[in-house]
C-alpha positions in Angstrom: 0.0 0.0 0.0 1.1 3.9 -0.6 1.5 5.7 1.9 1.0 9.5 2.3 4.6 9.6 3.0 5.6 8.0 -0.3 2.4 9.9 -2.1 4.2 13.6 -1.2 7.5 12.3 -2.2 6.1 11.1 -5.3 3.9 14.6 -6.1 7.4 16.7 -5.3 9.6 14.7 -7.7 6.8 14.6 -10.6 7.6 16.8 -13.4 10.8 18.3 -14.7 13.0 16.1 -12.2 12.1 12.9 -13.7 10.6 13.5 -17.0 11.2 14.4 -20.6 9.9 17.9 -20.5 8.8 19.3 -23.9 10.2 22.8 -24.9 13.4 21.5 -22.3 16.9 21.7 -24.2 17.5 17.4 -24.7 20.7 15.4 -26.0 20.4 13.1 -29.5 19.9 10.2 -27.5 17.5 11.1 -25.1 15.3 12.0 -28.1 16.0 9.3 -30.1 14.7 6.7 -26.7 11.5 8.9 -26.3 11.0 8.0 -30.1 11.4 4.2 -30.0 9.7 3.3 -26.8 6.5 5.0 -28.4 7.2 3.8 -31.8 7.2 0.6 -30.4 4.2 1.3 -28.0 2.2 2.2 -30.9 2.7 -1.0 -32.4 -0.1 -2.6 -30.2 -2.8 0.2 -30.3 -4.6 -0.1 -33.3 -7.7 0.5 -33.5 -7.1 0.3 -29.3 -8.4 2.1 -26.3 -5.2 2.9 -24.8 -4.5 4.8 -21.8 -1.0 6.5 -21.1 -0.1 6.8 -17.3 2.3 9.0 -16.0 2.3 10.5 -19.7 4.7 13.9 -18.8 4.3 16.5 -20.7 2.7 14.2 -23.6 4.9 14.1 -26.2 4.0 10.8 -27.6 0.6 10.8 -27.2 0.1 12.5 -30.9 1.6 9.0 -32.4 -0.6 6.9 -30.1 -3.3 9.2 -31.4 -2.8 8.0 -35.0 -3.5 4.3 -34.4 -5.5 3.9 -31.6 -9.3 4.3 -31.3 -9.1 6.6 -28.4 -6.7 7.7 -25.9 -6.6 8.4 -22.4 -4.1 9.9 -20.5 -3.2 10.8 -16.8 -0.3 12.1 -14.7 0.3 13.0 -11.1 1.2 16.7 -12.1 -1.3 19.3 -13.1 2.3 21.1 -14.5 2.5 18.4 -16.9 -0.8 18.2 -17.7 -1.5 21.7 -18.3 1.2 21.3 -21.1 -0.5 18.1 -23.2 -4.0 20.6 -23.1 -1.4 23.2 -24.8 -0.5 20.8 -26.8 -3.2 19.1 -27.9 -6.7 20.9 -26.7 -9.1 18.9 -26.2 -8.3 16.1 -28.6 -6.9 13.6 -25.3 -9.2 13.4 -22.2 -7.0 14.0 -19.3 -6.9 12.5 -15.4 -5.2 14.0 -12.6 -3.9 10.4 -11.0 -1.9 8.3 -9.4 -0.5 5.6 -11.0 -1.6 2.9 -8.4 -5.3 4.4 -7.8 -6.4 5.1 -11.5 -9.9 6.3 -11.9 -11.6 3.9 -14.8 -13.7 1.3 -14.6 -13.1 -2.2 -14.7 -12.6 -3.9 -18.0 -12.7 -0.6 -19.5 -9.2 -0.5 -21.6 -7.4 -2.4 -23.8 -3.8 -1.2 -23.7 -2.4 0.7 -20.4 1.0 2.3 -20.9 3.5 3.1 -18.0 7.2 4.1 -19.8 9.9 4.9 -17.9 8.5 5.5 -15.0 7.6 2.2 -13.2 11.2 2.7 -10.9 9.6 6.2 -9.7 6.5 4.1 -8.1 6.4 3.4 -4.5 4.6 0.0 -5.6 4.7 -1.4 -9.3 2.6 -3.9 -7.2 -0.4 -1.6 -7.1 0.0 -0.3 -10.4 0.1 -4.1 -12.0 -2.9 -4.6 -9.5 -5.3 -1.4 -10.7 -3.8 -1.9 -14.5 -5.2 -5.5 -14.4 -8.5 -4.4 -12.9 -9.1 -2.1 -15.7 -7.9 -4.2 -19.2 -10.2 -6.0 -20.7 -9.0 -9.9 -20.8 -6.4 -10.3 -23.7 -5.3 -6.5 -22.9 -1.9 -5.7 -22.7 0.2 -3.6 -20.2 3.3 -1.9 -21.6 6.4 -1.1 -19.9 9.8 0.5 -20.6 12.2 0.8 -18.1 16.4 2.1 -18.8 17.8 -1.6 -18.4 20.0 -2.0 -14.8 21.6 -5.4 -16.2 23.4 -2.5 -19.1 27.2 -1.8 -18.9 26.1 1.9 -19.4 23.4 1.6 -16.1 23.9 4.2 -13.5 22.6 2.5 -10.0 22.9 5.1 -7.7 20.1 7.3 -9.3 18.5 8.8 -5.7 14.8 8.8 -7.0 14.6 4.8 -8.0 12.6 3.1 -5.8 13.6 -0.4 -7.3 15.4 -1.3 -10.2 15.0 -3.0 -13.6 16.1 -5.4 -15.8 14.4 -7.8 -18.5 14.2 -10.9 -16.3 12.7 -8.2 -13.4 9.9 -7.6 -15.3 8.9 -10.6 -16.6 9.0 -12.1 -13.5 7.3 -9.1 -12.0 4.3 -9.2 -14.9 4.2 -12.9 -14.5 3.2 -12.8 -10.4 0.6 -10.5 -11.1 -1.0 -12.3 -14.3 0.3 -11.2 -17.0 2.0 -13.0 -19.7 5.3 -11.1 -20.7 7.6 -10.5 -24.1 10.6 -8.7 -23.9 12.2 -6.2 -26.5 15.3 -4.4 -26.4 16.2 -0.7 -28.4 19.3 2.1 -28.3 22.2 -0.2 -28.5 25.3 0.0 -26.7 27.7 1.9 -28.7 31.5 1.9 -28.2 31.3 5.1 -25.6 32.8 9.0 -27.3 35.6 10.4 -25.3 33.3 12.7 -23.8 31.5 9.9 -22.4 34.3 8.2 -21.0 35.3 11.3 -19.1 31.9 12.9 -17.8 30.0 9.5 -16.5 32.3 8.8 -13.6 31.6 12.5 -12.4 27.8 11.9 -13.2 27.9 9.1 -11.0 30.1 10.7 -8.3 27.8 13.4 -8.4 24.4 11.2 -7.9 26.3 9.3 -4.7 26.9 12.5 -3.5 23.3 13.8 -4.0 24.9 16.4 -6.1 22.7 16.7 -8.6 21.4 20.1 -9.0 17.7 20.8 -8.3 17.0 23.5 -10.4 16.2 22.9 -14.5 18.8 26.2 -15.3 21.4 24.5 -13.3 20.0 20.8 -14.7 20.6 22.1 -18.5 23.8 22.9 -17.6 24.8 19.8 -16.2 23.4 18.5 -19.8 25.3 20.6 -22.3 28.3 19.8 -19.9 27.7 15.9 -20.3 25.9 15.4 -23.5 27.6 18.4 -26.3 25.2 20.0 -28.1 21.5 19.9 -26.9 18.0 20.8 -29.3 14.7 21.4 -27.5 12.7 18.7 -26.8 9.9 18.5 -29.4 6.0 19.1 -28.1 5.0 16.3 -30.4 7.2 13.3 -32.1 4.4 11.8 -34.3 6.1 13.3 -37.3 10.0 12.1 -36.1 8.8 8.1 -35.7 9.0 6.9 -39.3 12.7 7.3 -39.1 13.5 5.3 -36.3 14.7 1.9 -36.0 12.7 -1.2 -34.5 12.7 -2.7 -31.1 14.8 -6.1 -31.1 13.3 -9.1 -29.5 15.4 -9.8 -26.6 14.8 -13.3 -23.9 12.3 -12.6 -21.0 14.8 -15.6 -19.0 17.9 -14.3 -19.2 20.1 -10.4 -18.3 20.4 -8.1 -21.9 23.4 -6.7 -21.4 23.0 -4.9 -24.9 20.4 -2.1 -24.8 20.2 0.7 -22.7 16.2 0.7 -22.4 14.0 -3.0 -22.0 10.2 -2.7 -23.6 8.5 -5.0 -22.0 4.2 -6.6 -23.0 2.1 -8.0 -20.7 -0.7 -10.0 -22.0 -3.7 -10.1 -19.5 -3.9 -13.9 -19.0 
């Protein structure tokens, strides 16, 4: 169960601290992740009522749009929220929600979407729970989480509740009846000289809660680490068609090749 405790941390950490804001200055490969995971995510929407949780500021919900029958969304910040109705109008009904409480009926979905996000969650355990409750049987949960079993995986990150690889998640979808298939995208690449030099200090920094709290100080830290940043796009429908496929990966065994693991859930 959630406790208020756990419900205030989750409200004050909500929004530019843990999300991909839209309008934010991003690097190549944090764009190029938000892409895949909802290229990929699309790929089980047609013709689908689909509801995004914790959707951000809603950049992918304009490519969900263009196969699904309708799409929901919901977020635990009115912030965020406030943006998608920029955004979009009135085009995706919206829910002020929590994750592990959300507000539809039962057997009222067909595809719920949690992406990147389930590590920020007091209890994936509730979440699975209440996501169950509202597919309809055959419905399909789906999850992305930055892979921990990864060379590249940065442990230490202060605001993980629990960590994730591809055998975490199947096991985790499988407990609460769900039956799972795994998908890996954004490769490991041999790492640029920048990289070698600034990830140690990144990860110095997290152990020594050093990461700064405000987003001028934040986009700093970003040009610093990643080169040269572009702003985050509002809307990525027109960017998916030029993006590469997931790659099936094994639900039974570490990837230790992608940086991000998709992961389905069928309702069983």
């Amino acid at each position: 169960m959630m406790h208020a405790t756990d419900t205030a941390r989750a409200r004050r950490l909500i929004g530019p601290a843990i999300t991909d804001v839209a309008g934010e200055p991003a690097g190549q490969t944090q764009i190029d992740r938000l892409v895949a995971r909802y290229q990929w995510t699309s790929g089980y929407c047609h013709d689908r009522i689909v509801l995004e949780v914790a959707c951000g500021t809603g950049q992918g919900l304009g490519l969900l749009r263009r196969s699904a029958k309708v799409v929901f969304a919901c977020d635990l910040s009115e912030d965020n929220l406030k943006t998608v109705r920029t955004t979009y109008g009135s085009a995706i009904p919206l829910a002020l929600a929590d994750a592990q409480r959300l507000p539809f009926a039962d057997a009222s979905v067909d595809v719920v979407t949690l992406l990147e996000t389930i590590y920020f969650l007091p209890s994936a355990t509730e979440f699975l729970a209440d996501a169950r409750r509202i597919l309809k049987p055959g419905g399909c949960v789906l999850i992305s989480a930055i892979n921990k079993d990864c060379p590249d995986f940065n442990p230490n990150h202060p605001l993980y509740f629990e960590r994730y690889g591809a055998m975490d998640l199947s096991a985790l979808l499988r407990r609460h009846g769900f039956a799972p298939e795994c998908f890996g995208i954004i490769p490991m690449n041999a790492p640029s000289a920048r990289s070698r030099v600034f990830k140690p200090l990144k990860q110095l920094a997290v152990r020594l809660n050093l990461i700064p709290e405000s987003m001028q100080a934040r986009r700093l830290m970003k040009r610093i680490v990643f080169g040269r940043l572009q702003s985050m796009p509002r809307d990525i429908a027109s960017l998916a068609a030029h993006r590469e496929s997931a790659t099936p990966i094994s639900a039974d065994e570490p990837d230790r090749i992608h940086q991000v693991i998709l992961c389905a859930g069928r309702r069983t």
